[in-house]
DRENPA-3360 file (N, C-alpha, C; in nm, 2 decimals, always signed):
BEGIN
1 = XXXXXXXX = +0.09/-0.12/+0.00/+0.00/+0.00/+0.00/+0.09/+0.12/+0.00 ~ +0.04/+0.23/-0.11/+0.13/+0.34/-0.10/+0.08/+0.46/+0.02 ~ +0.25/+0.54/+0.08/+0.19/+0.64/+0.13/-0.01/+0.74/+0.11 ~ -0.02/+0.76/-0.03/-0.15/+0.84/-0.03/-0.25/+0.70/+0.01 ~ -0.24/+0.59/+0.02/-0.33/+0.46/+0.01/-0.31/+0.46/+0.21 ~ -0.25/+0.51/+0.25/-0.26/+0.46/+0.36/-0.27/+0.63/+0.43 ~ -0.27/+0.69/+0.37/-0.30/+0.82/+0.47/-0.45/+0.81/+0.41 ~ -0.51/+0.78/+0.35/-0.68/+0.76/+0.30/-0.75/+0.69/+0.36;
9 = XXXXXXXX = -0.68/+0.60/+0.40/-0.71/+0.49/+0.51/-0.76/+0.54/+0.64 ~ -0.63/+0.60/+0.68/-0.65/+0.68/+0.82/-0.77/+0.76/+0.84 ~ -0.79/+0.88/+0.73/-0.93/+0.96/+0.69/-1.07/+0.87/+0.70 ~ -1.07/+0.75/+0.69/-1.14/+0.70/+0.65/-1.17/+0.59/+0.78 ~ -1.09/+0.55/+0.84/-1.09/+0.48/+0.97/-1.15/+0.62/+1.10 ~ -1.10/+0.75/+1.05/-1.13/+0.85/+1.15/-1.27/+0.87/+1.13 ~ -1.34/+0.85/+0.98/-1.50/+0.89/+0.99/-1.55/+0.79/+1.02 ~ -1.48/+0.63/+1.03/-1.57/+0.53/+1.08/-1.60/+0.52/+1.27;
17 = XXXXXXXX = -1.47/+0.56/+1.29/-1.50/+0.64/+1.42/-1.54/+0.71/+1.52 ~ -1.61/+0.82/+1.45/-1.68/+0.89/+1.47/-1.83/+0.90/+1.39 ~ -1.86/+0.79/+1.36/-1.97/+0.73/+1.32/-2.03/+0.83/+1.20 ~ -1.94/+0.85/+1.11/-1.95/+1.00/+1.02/-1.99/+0.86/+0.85 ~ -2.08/+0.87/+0.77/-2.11/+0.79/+0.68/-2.05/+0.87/+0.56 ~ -2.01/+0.80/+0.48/-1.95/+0.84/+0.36/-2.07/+0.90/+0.25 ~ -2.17/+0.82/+0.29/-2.31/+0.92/+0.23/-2.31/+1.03/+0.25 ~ -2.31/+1.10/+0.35/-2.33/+1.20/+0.47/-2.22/+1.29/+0.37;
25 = XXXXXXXX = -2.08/+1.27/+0.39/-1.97/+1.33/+0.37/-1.94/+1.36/+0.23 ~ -1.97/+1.28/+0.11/-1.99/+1.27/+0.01/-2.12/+1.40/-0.05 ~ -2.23/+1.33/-0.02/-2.37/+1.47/-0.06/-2.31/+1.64/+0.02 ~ -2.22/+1.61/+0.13/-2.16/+1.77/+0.16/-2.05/+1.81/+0.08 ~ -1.96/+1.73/+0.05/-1.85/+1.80/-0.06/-1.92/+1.80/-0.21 ~ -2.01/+1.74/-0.24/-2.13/+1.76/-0.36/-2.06/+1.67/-0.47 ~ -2.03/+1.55/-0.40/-1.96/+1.44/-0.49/-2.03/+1.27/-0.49 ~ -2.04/+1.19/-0.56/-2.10/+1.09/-0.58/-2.04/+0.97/-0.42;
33 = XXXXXXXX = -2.08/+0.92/-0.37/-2.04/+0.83/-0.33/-1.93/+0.74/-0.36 ~ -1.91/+0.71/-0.47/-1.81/+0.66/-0.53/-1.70/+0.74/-0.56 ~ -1.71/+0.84/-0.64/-1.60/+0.92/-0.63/-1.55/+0.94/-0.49 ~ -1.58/+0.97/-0.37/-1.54/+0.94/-0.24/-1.46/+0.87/-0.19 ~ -1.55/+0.74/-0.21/-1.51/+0.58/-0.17/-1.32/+0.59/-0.28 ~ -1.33/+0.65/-0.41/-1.20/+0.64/-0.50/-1.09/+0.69/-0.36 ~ -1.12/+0.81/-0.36/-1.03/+0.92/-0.26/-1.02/+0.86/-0.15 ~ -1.06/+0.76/-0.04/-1.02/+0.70/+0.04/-0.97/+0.63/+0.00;
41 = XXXXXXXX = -0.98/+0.54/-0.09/-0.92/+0.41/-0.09/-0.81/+0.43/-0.19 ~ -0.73/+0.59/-0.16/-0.60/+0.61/-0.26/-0.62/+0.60/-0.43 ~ -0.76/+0.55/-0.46/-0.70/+0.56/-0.62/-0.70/+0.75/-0.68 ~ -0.76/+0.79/-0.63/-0.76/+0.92/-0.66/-0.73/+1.02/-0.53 ~ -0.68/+1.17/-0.59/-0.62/+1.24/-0.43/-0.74/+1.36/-0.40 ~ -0.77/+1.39/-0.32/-0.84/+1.49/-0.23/-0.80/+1.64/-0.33 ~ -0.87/+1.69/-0.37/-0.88/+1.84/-0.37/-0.86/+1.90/-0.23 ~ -0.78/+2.01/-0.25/-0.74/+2.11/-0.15/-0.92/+2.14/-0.08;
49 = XXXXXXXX = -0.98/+2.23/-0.14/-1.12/+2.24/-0.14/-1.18/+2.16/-0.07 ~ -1.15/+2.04/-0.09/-1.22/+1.93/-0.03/-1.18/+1.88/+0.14 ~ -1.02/+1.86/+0.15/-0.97/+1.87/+0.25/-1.00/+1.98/+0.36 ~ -1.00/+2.14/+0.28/-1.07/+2.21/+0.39/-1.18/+2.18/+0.43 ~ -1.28/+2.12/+0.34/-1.44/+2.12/+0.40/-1.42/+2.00/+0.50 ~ -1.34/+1.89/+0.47/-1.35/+1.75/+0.54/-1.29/+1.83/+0.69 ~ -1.17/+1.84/+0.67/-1.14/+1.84/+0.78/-1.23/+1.98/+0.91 ~ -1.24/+2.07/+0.85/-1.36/+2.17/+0.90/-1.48/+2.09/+0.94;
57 = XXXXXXXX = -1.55/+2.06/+0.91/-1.66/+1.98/+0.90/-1.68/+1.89/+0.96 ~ -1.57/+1.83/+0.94/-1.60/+1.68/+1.02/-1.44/+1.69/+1.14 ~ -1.38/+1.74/+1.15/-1.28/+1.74/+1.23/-1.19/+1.66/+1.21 ~ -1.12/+1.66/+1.09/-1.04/+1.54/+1.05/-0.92/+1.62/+1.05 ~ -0.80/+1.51/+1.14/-0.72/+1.59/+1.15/-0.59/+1.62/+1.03 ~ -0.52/+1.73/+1.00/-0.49/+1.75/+0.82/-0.41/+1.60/+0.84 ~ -0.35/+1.57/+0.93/-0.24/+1.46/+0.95/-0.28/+1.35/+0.88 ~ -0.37/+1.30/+0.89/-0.46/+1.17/+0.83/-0.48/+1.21/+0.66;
65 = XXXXXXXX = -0.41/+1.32/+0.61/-0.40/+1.34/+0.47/-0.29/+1.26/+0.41 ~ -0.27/+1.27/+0.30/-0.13/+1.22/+0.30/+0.00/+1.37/+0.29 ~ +0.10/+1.31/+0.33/+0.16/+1.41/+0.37/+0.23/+1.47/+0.23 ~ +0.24/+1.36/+0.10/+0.32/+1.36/+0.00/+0.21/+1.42/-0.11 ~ +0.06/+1.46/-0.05/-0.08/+1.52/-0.13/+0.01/+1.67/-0.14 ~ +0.03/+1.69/-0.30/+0.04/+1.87/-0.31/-0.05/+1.92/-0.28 ~ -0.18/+1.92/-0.26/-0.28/+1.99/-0.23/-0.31/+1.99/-0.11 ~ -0.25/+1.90/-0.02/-0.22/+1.92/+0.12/-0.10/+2.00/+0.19;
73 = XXXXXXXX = +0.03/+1.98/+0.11/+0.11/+2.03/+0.10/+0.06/+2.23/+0.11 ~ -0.02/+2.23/-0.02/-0.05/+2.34/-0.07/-0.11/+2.44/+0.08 ~ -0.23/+2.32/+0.11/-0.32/+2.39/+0.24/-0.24/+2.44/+0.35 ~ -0.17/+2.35/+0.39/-0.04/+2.37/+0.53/+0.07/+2.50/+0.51 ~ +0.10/+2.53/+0.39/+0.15/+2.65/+0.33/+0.09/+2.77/+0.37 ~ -0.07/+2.81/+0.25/-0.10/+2.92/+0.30/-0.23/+2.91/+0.45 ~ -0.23/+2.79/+0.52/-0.22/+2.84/+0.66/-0.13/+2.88/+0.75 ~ -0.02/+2.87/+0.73/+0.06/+2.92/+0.80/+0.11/+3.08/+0.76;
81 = XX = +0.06/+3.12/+0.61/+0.08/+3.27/+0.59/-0.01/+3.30/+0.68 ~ -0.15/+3.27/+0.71/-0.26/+3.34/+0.74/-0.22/+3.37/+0.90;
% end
């Protein structure tokens, strides 16, 4: 399993967790279920956009991103200008 395959995991272990349904989290970023289910399970990577709503929203912490995601990369950047 690659780094983004296992930091998706973690995201995904954290909404099962907190009892958060991928239905739920999916109809809020305004995305299909499936496209979702891709982004956890590493075949596809998180939009920046997306990562702020998840983790805002549901309290996910950025750490459970992957850390090698540019678009995570990107977020941790200009939060720290801010």
């Amino acid at each position: 399993m690659n780094d983004d395959a296992q930091a998706s995991q973690g995201v995904l272990k954290h909404l099962k967790a907190k009892q958060i349904k991928q239905e739920d989290v999916a109809n809020y970023l305004g995305i299909s279920r499936t496209t979702l289910n891709r982004k956890l399970n590493g075949s596809s990577e998180f939009k920046i956009s997306e990562i702020k709503l998840i983790h805002k929203q549901y309290n996910v912490p950025l750490s459970l991103f992957s850390k090698n995601s540019r678009s995570l990369k990107k977020f941790v950047i200009d939060q720290s200008l801010v």
